[in-house]
TORZABA-110429 format. One record per residue (C-alpha): residue in one letter; x, y, z. Coordinates in steps of 0.001 Angstrom, whole numbers, padded with zeros to 6 digits, always signed. Example, Ala and Ser with C-alpha at 12.3 -4.5 7.8 and 13.67 -1.06 7.14 Angstrom:
! residues 2
A+012300-004500+007800/S+013670-001060+007140/
//
This chain:
! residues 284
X+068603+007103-008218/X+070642+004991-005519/X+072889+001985-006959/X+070521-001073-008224/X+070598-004433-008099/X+070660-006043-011329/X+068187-008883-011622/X+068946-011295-014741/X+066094-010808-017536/X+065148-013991-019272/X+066406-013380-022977/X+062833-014141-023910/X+061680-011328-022224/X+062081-008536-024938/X+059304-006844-024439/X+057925-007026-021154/X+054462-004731-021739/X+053382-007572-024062/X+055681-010941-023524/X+054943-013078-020572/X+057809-013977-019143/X+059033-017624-018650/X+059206-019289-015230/X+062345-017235-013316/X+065340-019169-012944/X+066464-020662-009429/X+068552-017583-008600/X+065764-015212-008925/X+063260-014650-006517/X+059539-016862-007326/X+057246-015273-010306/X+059229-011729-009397/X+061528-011373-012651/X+062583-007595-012573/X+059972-006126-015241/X+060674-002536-013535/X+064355-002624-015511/X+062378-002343-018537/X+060643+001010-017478/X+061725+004158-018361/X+064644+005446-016142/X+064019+008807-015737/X+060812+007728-014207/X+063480+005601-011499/X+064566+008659-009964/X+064388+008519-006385/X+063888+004939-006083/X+066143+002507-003870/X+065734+000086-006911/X+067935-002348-004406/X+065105-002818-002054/X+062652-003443-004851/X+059720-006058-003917/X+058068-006916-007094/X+057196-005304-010355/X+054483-005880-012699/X+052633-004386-015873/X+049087-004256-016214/X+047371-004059-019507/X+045144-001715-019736/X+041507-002535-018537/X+042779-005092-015530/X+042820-005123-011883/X+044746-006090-009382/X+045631-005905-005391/X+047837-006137-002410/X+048575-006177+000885/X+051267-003739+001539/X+053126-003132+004929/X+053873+000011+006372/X+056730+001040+005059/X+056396+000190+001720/X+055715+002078-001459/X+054269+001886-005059/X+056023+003989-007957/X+053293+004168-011050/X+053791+004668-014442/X+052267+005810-017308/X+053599+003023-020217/X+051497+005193-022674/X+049972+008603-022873/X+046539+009062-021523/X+046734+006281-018604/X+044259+005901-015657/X+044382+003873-012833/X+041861+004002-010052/X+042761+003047-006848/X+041432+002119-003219/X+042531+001546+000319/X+041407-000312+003379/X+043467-001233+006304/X+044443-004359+006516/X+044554-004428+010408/X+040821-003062+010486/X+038746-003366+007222/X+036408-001194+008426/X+038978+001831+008227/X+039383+002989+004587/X+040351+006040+002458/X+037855+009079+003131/X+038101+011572-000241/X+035659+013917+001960/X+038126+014382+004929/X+041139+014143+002646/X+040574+016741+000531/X+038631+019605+003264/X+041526+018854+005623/X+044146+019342+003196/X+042097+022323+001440/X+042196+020821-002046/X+040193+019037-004784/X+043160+016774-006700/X+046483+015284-005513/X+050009+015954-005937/X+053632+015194-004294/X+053347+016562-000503/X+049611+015044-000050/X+048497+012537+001979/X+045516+010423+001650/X+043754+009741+004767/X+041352+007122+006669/X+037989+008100+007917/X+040364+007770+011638/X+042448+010352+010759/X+045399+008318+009572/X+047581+008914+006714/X+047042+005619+004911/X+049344+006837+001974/X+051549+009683+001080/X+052390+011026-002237/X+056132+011135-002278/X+057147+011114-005857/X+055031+012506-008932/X+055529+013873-012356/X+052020+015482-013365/X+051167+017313-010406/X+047282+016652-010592/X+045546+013602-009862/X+041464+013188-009582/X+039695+012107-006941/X+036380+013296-007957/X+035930+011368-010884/X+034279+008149-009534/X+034612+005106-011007/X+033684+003753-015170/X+030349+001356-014215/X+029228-001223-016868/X+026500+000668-018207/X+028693+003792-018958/X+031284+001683-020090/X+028375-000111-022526/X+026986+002858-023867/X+030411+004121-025123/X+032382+000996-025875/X+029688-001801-026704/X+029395-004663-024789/X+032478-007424-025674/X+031973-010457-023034/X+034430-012464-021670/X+032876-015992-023721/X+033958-014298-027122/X+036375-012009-026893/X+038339-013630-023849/X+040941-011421-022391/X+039793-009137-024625/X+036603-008170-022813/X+035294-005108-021312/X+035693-004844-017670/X+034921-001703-015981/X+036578-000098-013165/X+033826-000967-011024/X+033396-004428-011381/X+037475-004573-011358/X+037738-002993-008079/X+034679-005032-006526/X+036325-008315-007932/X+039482-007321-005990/X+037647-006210-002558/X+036289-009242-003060/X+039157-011306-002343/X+039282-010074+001570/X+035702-010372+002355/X+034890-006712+001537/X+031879-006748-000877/X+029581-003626-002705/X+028989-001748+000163/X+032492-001724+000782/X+033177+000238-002367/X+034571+003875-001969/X+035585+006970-004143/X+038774+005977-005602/X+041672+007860-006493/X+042428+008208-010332/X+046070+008686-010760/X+047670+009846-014097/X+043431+011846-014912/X+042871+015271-014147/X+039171+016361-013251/X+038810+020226-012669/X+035949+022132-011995/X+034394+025374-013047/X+032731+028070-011282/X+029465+026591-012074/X+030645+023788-010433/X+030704+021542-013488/X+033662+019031-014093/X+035889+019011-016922/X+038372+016399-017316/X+041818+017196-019204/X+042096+014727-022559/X+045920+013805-023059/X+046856+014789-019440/X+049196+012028-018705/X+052356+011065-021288/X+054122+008072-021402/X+057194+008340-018770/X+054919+009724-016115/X+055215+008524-012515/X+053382+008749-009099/X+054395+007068-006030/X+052481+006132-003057/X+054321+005607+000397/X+052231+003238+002826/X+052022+005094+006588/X+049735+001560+007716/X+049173-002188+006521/X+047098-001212+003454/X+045170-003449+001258/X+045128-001395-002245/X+043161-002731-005064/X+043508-001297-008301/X+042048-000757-012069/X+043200+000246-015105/X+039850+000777-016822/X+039589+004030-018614/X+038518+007220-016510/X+034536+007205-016649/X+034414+011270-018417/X+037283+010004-020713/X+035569+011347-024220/X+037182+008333-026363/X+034521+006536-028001/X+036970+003355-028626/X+038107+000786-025577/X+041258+001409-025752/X+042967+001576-021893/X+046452+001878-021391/X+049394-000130-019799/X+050588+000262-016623/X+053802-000196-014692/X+054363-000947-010951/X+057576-001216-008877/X+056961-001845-005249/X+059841-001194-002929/X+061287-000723+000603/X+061408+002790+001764/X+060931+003189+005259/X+057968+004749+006942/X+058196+008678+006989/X+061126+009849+008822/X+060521+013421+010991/X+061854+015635+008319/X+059207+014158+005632/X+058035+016364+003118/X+054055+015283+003581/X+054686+015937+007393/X+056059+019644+006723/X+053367+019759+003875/X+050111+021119+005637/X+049804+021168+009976/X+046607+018794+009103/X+049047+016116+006929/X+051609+016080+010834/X+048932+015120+012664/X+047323+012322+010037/X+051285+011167+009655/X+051473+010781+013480/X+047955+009089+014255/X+049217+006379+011940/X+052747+006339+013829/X+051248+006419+017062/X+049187+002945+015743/X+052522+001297+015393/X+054566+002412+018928/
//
């Protein structure tokens, strides 16, 4: 890990996956107090922790999203074992180019994601790189948890009695978020489920790998274009727990430079070059 820059913590802020912290002081950047010193270090590895953008933890069952330059990446990690967190991509110069799973995983001759791949538009663009990753499998088969799934195995808890509380599947998290830039439910595609592994069988039947993810794990996605990512930590819809019970996220966002020539996803696959360069060739 490359020298940090220490950010003061607000004494309040003991534990930072449950605390809210207090209003940052004047010397620290607006509503970005440094939650990623709180996450486990080994996880850090890699990261230019000096060039950090914001950090934030997401209790399990939320949603979120950004709009993140080129340029740019996301480290995520698992705050407790058995995390999911589904996640989508449009570009934010040109909404109607988005991740493709079909033409991401046939190029790439695959059916999950690990460190070296490269998720792609349905132009041919790499629209995000995985540069950093502990597990070495994540789905993108899976689909997303929808409310009736989500009712049949959890029970219904609304938002008028149980408040923050609720149930909120993936879904409906990751249409409320599309929402935001004028992208509605036809808008919706296959997500990527980091920290879940889906594999299938030779009848061609999916089985999805309970207790796959541990605390301390880590992905990282590297942003080849201005990307608006929206994501969910609602539980994996083939997850076999019968209680609501979705895990914590972390999320440091930093500064790393777009893919230099000798990048690993370039050198990964001939098919991964040429997505890396359409997206460089969009930004000459």
């Amino acid at each position: 890990m490359s020298p940090t820059t220490s950010y003061p913590v607000p004494e309040t802020l003991t534990d930072p996956l449950s605390v809210i912290p207090s209003n940052p002081p004047a010397a620290m950047p607006v509503d970005a107090p440094a939650l990623w010193q709180r996450f486990p270090q080994a996880a850090l590895a890699g990261v230019h922790t000096g060039h950090a953008m914001w950090s934030e933890v997401m209790p399990g069952g939320s949603h979120w999203s950004w709009r993140m330059p080129r340029g740019s990446a996301i480290r995520f990690f698992a705050l407790e074992a058995g995390a999911n967190v589904s996640v989508v991509m449009y570009s934010a110069l040109e909404k109607l180019e988005r991740y493709n799973m079909p033409d991401s995983l046939k190029a790439q001759h695959t059916a999950h994601y690990g460190k070296g791949h490269v998720l792609m538009s349905d132009m041919g663009r790499s629209m995000a790189s995985v540069t950093a990753d502990s597990l070495g499998w994540h789905d993108p088969l899976g689909a997303l948890l929808d409310n009736e799934l989500m009712n049949a195995k959890y029970g219904e808890r609304r938002y008028e009695q149980a408040r923050n509380a609720m149930h909120r599947s993936g879904k409906d998290g990751l249409l409320i978020e599309i929402g935001k830039y004028g992208l509605t439910k036809r808008d919706l595609v296959a997500p990527v489920n980091l920290f879940s592994k889906v594999s299938v069988d030779e009848q061609g039947r999916f089985h999805f790998a309970k207790d796959h993810s541990r605390a301390g794990d880590f992905v990282e996605l590297r942003f080849d274009m201005d990307v608006i990512v929206a994501v969910s930590s609602a539980p994996h819809p083939m997850d076999p727990a019968t209680e609501w019970a979705p895990k914590k996220v972390g999320l440091l966002a930093w500064r790393c430079g777009p893919a230099p020539a000798n990048d690993a996803c370039r050198a990964f696959r001939p098919e991964n070059a040429r997505a890396l360069h359409n997206s460089d060739v969009l930004y000459l």
